[in-house]
Structure formats: C-alpha cells, structure tokens
C-alpha positions in Angstrom: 0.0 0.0 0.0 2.7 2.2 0.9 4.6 1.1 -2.0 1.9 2.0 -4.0 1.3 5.0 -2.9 4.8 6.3 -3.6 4.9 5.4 -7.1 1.6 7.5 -7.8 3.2 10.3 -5.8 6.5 9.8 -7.9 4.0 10.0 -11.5 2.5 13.1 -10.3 5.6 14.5 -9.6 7.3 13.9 -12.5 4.5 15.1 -14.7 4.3 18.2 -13.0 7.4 19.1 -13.6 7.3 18.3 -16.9 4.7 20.5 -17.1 6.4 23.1 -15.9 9.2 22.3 -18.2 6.8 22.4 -21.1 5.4 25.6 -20.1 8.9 27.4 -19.5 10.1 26.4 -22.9 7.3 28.2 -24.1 7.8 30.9 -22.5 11.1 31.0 -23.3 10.3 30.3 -27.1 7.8 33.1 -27.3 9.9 35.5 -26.0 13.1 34.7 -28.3 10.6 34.7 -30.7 9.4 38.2 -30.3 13.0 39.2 -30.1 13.7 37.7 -33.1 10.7 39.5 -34.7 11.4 42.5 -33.6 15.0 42.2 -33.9 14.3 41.8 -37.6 12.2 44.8 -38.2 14.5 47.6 -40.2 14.8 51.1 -38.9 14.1 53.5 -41.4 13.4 57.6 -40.8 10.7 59.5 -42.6 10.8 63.2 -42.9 7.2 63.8 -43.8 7.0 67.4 -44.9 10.3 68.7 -42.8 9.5 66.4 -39.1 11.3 63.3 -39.1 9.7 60.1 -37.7 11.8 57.0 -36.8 9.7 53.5 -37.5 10.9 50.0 -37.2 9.0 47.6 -39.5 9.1 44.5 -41.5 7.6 46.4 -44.9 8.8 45.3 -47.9 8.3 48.5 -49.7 8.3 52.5 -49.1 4.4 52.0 -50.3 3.8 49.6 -47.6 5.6 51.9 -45.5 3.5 54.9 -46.5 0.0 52.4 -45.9 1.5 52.0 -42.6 1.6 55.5 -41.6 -1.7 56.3 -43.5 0.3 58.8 -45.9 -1.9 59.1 -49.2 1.0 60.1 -51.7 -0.6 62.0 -54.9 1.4 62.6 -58.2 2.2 66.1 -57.7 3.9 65.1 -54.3 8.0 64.8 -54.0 8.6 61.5 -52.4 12.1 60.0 -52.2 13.2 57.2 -52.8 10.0 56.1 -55.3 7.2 54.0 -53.9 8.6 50.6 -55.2 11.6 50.5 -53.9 12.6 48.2 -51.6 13.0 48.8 -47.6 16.4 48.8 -46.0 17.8 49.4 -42.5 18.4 53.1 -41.9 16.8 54.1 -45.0 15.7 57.8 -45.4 12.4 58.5 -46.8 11.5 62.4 -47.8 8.0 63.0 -48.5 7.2 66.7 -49.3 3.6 66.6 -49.8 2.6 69.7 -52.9 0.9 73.1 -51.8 -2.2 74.3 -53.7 -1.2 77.8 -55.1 -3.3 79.9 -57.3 -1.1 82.2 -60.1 -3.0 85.0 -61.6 -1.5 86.6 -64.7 -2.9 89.4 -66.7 -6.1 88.5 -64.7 -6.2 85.1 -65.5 -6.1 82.6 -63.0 -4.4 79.3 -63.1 -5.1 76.4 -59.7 -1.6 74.5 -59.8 0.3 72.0 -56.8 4.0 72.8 -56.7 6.4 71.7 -54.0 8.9 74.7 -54.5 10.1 76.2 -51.4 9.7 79.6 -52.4 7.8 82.1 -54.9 11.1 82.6 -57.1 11.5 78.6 -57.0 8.0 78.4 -58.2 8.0 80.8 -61.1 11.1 79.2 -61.9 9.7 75.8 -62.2 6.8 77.2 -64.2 9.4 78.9 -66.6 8.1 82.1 -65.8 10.5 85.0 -66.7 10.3 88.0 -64.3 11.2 91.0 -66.0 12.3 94.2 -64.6 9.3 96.2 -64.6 6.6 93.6 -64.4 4.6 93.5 -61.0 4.5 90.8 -58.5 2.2 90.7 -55.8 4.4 88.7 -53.5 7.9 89.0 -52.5 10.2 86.2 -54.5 11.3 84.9 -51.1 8.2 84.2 -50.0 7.4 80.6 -48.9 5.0 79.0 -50.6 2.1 77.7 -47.9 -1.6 76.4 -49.3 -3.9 78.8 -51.0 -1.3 81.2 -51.7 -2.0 83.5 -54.4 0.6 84.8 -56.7 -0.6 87.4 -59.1 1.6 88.6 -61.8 1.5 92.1 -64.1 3.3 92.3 -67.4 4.5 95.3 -68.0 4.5 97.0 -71.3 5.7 100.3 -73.5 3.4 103.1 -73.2 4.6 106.6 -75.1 4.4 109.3 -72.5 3.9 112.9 -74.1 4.8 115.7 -71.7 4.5 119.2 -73.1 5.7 118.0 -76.8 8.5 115.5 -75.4 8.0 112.1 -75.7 9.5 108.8 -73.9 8.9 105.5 -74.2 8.0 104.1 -70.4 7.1 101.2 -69.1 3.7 100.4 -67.2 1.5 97.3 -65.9 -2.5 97.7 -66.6 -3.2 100.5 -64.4 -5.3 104.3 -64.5 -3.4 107.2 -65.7 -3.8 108.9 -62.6 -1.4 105.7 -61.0 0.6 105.6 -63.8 1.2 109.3 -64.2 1.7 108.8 -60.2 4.4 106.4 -60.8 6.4 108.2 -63.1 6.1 111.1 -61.2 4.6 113.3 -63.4 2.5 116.3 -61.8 -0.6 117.8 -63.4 -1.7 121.6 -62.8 -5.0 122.3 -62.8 -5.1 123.6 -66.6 -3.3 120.9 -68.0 -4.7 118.7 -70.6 -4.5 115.2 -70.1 -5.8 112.2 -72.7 -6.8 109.6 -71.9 -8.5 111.0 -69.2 -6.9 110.3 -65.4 -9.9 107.7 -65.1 -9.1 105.4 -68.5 -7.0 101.9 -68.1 -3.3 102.1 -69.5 -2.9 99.5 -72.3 0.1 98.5 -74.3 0.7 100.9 -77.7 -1.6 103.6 -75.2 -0.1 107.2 -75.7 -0.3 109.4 -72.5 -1.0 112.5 -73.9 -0.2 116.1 -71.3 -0.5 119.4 -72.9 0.9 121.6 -70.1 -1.4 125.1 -70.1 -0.7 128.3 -68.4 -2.4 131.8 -68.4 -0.5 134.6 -68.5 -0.9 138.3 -68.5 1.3 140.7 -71.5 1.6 144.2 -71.1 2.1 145.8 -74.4 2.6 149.3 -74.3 1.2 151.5 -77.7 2.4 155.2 -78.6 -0.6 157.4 -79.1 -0.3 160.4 -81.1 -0.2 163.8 -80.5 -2.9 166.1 -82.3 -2.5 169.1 -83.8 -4.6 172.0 -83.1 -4.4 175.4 -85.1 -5.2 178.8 -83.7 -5.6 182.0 -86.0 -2.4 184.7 -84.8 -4.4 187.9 -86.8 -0.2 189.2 -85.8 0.8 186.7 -88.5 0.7 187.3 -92.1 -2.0 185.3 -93.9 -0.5 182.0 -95.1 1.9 181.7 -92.8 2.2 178.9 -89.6 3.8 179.3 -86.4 4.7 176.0 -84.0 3.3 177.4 -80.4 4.0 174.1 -78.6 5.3 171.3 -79.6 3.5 167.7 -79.5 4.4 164.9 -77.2 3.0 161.5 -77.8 1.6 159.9 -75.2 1.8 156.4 -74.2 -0.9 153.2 -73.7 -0.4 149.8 -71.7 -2.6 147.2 -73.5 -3.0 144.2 -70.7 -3.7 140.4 -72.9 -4.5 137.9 -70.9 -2.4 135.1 -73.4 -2.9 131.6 -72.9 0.0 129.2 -73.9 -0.2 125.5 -74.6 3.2 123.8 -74.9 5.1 127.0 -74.3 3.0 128.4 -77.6 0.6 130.9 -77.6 -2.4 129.8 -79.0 -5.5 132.8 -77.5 -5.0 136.4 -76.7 -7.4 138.6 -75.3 -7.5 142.5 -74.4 -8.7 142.4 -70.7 -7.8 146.0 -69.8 -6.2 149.1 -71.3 -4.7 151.9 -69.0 -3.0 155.5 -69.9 0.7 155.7 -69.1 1.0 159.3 -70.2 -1.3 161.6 -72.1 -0.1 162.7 -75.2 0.3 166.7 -75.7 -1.3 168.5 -78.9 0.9 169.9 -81.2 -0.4 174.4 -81.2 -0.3 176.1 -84.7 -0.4 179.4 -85.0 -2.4 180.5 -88.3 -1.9 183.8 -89.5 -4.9 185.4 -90.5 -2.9 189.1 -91.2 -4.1 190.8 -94.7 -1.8 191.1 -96.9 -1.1 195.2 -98.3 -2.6 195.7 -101.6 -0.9 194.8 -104.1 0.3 197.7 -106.9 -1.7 197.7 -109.9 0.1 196.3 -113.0 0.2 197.1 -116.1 -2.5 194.8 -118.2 -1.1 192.1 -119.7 -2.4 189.5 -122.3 -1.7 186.5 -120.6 -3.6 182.7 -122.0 -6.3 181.4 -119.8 -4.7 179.0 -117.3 -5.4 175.3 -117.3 -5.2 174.9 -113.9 -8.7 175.4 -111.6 -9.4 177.4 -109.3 -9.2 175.5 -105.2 -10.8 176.0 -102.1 -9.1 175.1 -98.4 -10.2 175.4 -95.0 -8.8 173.4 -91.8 -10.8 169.9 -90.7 -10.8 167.6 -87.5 -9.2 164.6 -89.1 -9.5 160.7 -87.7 -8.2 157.9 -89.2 -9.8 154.1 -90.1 -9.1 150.9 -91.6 -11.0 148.4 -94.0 -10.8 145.7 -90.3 -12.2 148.5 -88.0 -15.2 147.4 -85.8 -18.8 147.7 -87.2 -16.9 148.1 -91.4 -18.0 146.1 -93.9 -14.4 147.4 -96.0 -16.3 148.5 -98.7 -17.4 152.5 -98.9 -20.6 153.9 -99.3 -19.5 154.8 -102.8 -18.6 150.8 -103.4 -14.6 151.1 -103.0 -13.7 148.0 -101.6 -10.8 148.6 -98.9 -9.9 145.4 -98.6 -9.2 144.3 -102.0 -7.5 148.2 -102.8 -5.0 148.7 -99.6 -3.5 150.9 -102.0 -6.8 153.1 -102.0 -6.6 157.2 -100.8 -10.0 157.5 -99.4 -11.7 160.0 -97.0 -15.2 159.6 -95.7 -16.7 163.3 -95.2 -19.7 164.8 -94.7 -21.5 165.0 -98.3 -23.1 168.3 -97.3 -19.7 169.8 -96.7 -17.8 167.8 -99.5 -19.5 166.5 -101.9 -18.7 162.4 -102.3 -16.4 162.3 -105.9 -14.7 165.3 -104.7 -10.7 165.3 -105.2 -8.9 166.9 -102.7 -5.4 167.2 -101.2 -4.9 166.7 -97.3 -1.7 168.3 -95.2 0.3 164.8 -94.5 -1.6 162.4 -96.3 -1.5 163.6 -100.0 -4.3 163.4 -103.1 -7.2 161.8 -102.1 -11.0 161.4 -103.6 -14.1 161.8 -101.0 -15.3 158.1 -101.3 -16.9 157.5 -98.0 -19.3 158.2 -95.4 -19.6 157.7 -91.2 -22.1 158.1 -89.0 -19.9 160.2 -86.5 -18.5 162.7 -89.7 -20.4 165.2 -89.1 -19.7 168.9 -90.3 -15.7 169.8 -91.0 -14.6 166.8 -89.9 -12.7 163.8 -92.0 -11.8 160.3 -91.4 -8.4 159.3 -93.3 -8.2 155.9 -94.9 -4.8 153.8 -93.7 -4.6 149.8 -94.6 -2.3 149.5 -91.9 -3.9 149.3 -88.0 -0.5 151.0 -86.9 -0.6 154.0 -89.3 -4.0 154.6 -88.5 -3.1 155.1 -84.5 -0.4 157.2 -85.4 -1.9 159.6 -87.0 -4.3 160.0 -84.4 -7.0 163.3 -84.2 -5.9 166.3 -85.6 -6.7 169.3 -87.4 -5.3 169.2 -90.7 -5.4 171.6 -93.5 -7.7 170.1 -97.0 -7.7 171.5 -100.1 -10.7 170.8 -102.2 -10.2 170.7 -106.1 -12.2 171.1 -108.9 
C-alpha cells in the first residue's frame, strides 16, 4: 500500500514538472521569438513634410511603408526614394507633400500643386520669366504655404507725351492717374490730359499732357499827338507858327495770353490803362491881310489850265478796311480790302461832296469816297490799310484843299 502510494506520488511528480518544463520552454520560445521579430524589423526615418519620424518595420516596400503610416502620396507630391523601392535598414524617406497655389497673370487665374520652397522657385519651375518692370504681388522669397495667391503684371511700353516730349515708359495695366503717379509726373489744374486720369493704360496707349498756363502781357502803344491850329491875326496870312510842340503819349494794353506747350495759342485784351497823355501839337495861323498889291500894267496872258481851289482846316480821324462795325467796302462801293492801296476820305456829303478830289496836309491826293455816322460837319476820317498807321496819326486838325 505504501509502495503503491509512492509510485503514484513519484508519476504526479514527475508530470508536474514536466509541465512546468513544457510551459517554461514556451515561454522561453515566445519571448526569443518576439525578439527575433522584432530584432528583424529595419529602422528607417521618414521626414514627412520637414519632421522626421523614426519606425521599425518588417515592410517590404516605401508603399507599404506609406499604408503604414496612412500617408496618401498623390502625383504632384515629392517622395524620395520612389514607392517601389525596396525597404532597407536606416533608410531615409522624404515625403514633401505639394501646396495648392493659385497664379494669376494678366487676370487670369491658373489652380496649380507645386512643392517649390519659395515664390522665385515656383516661377522658376513654371518657366516664368520675371522682367524688370513687371509686377509681383508677393515678394520672391516668399514661402510658398496652401492657397497662396501669386498674381503677376506684365508690364509693357506706353509713349508718355509731356508738353511736346516724348519717352517710351514702361507700365502694368493701371489708370493714368497711377501711372502718371508712378512716373512722377504732376498735373496743374489747366493741363490737358488724354486719356482722361480715369481710363486703363494699355500696351501701344499714348499718354498724352498738354501743359497750359495763363499769362498776362503788357504791351505798351504810342498814341499820337494832335494838332490843333489857332488864328495869330499878328501873322501874315498863309503863314504857320509851332506854339507848342506835340508829345506823344503812351498806352499799356494788358492780354491775358494763354500758352499750350510754351506756344501761344488765344489772346485777349482784358484792360487798357494810360501811361501818359499825349500833348497837342499848337499852330499858330496867321490870318494878317496882306497890303494891296500895286496895280500892274494889263497884260495878255492865256487862260490857265489849272482850276481854281478852295481850303479850309478839318478835325481829321483815321480808319481801316478791319475797324469794328466796317464792312471794308465804302458807301460809294470802294472796296478797302481788296484796294489797300486806296486814298480815301469819308466826309460829310453836305460839306464835300462824295467824288470830290482833294489834297490833305500829310496824307497827300485823295477822292471823297466814304461816309460815317460820327463825320459830321468839317470833320474827316483818313483811310490807312495799316492798324498802326491809323493810331499814329491820331486826331488832328489838318489843312484840306478841295479841287475842282
């Protein structure tokens, strides 16, 4: 019984420890195994958009690599090495994942994925040539981020006129106020500008300034001295004395003159002001009788060809064919205009009769051709083509001699 007893003890025992052996190979197994799985796994870094992460991993591929991390790689992405290729231990993986930008040029917009670093990389990669004067809405160092926008302005020639000299400039689609603005160009408040300030600059456009400035000219006009005649009964008849000398006088004429381009182009009499009044010329007539002359003895002589003339003094005035209110031609149909040449006098038919010939003191042979509303009595108006031989001879009394 007690022999019996012990063997069953010793079976028990023995398959316990068995057990136990069992069970600590096991163990043992699972662990080293574990190790050995994990000790196989390959240690490769990913830098996913510039943060590296360190994985260990029995992939076979950078795909399955990718899948692992739940990276969705799309074609406009930078990934290196390429998804095929097989994984080593230590191996570096760079996966730059692309930016969405939106370029605009000349207003029209383009949606594009770039992985460039910067704007000047960008435009670079796009073969986008940046000139000199074309306008960029970002800096080129910018870095590029999602949903950037990058708007571009080509610049172009535009002919810039300023007061008759012209320049070739260039200019992006802007107003002319801007682009006048950027080239520094001022505009007074006369100035002409076309296009007007509010119109787009386009390429071929020519800016157009006529520069405009008002000025005021003083001009200053002799006038001249009249000639009055007094009767000296102390002087012999026929015979002139000077009393007092004429002075002429002097008038400032004030034009307001408006110049476009440093040219005038409008003048306009605004005000006319006396610098000095002229002083008449006195005559001294003499109205003496002469003694009776001796008779003679009676001679035969032929009868003379020559007519018989009458003279008296007149207040003279002078016109032209341009005066204000003529129509250049006379009341007796002489046209001025057309005759510059012409010696006419307009008188007062009552006094002269029109037709008449006559001879005037300073102006020479002349017919009574005309008429005027203001010759009234002994008074005469002198015909002169010229404006400025008209004011210089003024009003004076002057000495006509009527022929038959």
């Amino acid at each position: 019984m007690l022999n019996s007893m012990k063997k069953l003890f010793s079976g028990k025992l023995s398959r316990t420890k068995l057990a136990i052996t069992l069970t600590s190979f096991i163990v043992f197994s699972t662990i080293l195994g574990f190790g050995v799985f994990h000790g196989t796994k390959a240690a490769v870094t990913v830098n996913v958009d510039g943060e590296e992460v360190t994985v260990r991993t029995h992939a076979k591929t950078v795909a399955d690599i990718l899948k692992e991390l739940d990276i969705e790689v799309h074609p406009e992405d930078k990934l290196e090495p390429s998804k095929d290729t097989v994984v080593s231990d230590s191996m570096q993986i760079v996966w730059d994942p692309a930016k969405e930008v939106t370029l605009v040029i000349d207003d029209k917009e383009h949606a594009m994925y770039t992985t460039a670093e910067t704007v000047q990389d960008f435009l670079a990669e796009r073969d986008i040539d940046i000139k000199e004067h074309d306008k960029v809405s970002q800096d080129l160092n910018t870095p590029l981020k999602d949903n950037l926008v990058i708007a571009i302005e080509k610049a172009f020639e535009v002919t810039l006129d300023v007061g008759g000299e012209k320049q070739q400039v260039w200019s992006t689609s802007t107003t002319v106020a801007d682009f006048l603005e950027q080239h520094d160009i001022t505009v007074n408040d006369l100035d002409r500008v076309e296009p007007s300030l509010e119109e787009l600059v386009a390429k071929d456009t020519v800016v157009n300034i006529t520069r405009v400035e008002k000025v005021t000219d003083v001009v200053e006009e002799p006038i001249e001295f009249g000639v009055v005649t007094q009767n000296d009964s102390s002087l012999d008849k026929g015979k002139e004395q000077v009393v007092q000398q004429g002075e002429n006088g002097t008038v400032a004429n004030h034009y307001e003159v408006i110049l476009e381009n440093g040219k005038e182009v409008s003048r306009e009499l605004v005000k006319t002001e006396t610098v000095k009044e002229s002083l008449d010329r006195i005559v001294a007539v003499g109205t003496k009788a002469p003694p009776p002359p001796q008779p003679k003895p009676q001679q035969v002589v032929s009868r003379s060809t020559e007519t018989s003339s009458k003279e008296f003094y007149v207040s003279s005035t002078a016109y032209t064919a341009f005066c204000n209110g003529c129509s250049g031609v006379t009341s007796t149909g002489i046209n001025l205009r057309t005759n510059p040449g012409a010696k006419v006098i307009a008188v007062d038919p009552s006094v002269i009769p029109l037709g008449t010939k006559v001879y005037v003191e300073g102006y020479g042979y002349a017919v009574a051709g005309d008429t005027g509303g203001a010759i009234k009595g002994h008074k005469i108006d002198v015909f002169f083509s010229d404006k400025d031989a008209a004011y210089r001879w003024g009003r004076k009394k002057v000495k006509i001699k009527i022929l038959d």
